[in-house]
Every structure is written in structure tokens, then in C-alpha cells.
C-alpha positions as CSV (number, residue, x, y, z in Angstrom):
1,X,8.7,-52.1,64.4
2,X,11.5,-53.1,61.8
3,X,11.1,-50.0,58.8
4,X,11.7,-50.7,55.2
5,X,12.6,-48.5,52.4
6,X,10.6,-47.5,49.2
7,X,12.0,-46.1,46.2
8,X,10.2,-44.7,43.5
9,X,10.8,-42.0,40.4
10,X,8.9,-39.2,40.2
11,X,9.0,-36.0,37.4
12,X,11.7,-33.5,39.0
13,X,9.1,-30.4,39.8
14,X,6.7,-32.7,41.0
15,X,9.8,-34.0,43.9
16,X,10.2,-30.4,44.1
17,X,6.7,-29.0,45.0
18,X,6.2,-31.8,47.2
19,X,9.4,-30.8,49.1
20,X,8.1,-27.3,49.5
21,X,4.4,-27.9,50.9
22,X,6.2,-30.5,53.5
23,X,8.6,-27.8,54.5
24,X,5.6,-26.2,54.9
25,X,3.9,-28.3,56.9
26,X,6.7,-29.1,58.6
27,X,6.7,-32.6,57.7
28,X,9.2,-34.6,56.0
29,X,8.6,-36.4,52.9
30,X,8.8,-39.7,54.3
31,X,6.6,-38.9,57.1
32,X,4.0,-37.4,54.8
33,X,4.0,-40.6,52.8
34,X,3.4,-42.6,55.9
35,X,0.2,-40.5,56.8
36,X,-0.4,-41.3,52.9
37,X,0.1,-44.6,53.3
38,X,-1.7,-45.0,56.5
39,X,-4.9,-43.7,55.6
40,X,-5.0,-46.2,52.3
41,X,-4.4,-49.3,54.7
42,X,-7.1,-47.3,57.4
43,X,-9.9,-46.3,55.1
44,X,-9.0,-49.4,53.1
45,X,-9.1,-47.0,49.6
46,X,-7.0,-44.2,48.2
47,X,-8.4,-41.2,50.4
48,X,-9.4,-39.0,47.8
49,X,-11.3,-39.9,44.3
50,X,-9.3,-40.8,41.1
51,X,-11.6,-40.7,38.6
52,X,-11.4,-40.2,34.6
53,X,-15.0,-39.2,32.3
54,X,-15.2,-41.5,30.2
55,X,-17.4,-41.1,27.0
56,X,-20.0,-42.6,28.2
57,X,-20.1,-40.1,31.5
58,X,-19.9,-37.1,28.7
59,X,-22.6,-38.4,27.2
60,X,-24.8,-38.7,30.5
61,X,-23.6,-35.1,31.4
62,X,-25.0,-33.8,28.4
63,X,-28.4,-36.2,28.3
64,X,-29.0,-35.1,31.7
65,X,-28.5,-31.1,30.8
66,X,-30.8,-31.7,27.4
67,X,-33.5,-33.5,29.8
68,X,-33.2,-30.1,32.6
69,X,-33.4,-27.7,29.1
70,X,-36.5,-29.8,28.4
71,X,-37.9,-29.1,31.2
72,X,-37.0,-25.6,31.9
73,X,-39.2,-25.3,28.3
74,X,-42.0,-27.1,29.1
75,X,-42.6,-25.0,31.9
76,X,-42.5,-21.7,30.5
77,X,-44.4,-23.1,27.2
78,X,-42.1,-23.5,25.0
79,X,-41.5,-26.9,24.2
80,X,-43.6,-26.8,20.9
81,X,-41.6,-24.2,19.4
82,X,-39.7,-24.3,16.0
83,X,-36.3,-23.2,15.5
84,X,-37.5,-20.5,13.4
85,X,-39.5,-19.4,15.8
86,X,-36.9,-19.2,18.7
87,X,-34.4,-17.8,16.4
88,X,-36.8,-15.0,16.0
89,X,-37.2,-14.5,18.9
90,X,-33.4,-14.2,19.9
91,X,-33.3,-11.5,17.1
92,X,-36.0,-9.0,17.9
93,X,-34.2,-9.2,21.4
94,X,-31.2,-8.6,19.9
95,X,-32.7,-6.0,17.8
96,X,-34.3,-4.4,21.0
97,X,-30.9,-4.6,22.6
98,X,-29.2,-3.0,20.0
99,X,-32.0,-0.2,19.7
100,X,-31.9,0.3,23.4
101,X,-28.1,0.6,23.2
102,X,-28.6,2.9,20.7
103,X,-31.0,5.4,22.6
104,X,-28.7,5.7,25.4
């Protein structure tokens, strides 16, 4: 089958870590590219995810971890507590820890 060169630019330590992991592998760059290339027209999709969070997945992350929080509270009864109260809490622990500390 008739070949055909690409050429593309890459950054200069980028070209240069790619050369060493295909020495390594014992592969040249071209034919690591092929195998690249290959298994986008195979699987019909880049072989590996490219993904960036966008706000709105921050903002599920962190609905999602507020919802588990809930729920962790609920079932060790204390969802209806005021911050006061937990802040007091966390202190006389702190203030136990500290005594503890302090015993030792």
C-alpha cells in the first residue's frame, strides 16, 4: 500500500520523551503513531478519554459530596444540629485531645 507522510510540530521535550519511551519500546516514532493511528480508525474514537471539568461538573462533584455528607448525618442523628452545636463539639474533642496529649 502506497505510504504518505505527516508532518506536524510538537513542543521540543515533548519530541524528546516520546523518542525515549519508543526506544524503549523498541518502536520507532512513526510506527508508534501508526498503532496510534490505527486504533482511532479501529475503535472509531481516540483510545483513551480526553476530557476537561467544566464548571458545571465541579459543581455536580460537590452537590453530590454535600448530598453523601447529608446522609452520613442523617444516619448517625445529626442532621438537626446547629453550627454552634457541632462547633462545640469539635472543641471539647479538641480540648480532650489536647488534655490527653498533655497526660502522656
Amino acid at each position: 500500500m502506497p505510504q504518505t507522510a505527516i508532518s506536524f510540530r510538537v513542543d521540543n521535550d515533548l519530541k524528546r520523551s516520546f523518542d525515549s519511551l519508543c526506544d524503549a519500546f523498541g518502536l520507532s516514532n512513526s510506527a508508534a503513531l501508526t498503532i496510534f493511528m490505527k486504533a482511532v480508525v479501529r475503535e472509531r474514537k481516540i483510545p483513551f478519554e480526553i476530557k476537561i471539568d467544566t464548571p458545571d461538573d465541579t459543581r455536580v462533584k460537590a452537590m453530590k459530596a454535600f448530598e453523601r455528607m447529608r446522609e452520613d448525618a442523617a444516619a448517625a442523628g445529626l442532621q438537626d444540629m446547629s453550627l454552634e452545636e457541632i462547633n462545640a463539639i469539635i472543641k471539647e474533642t479538641r480540648d480532650a485531645r489536647k488534655t490527653n496529649a498533655g497526660s502522656n
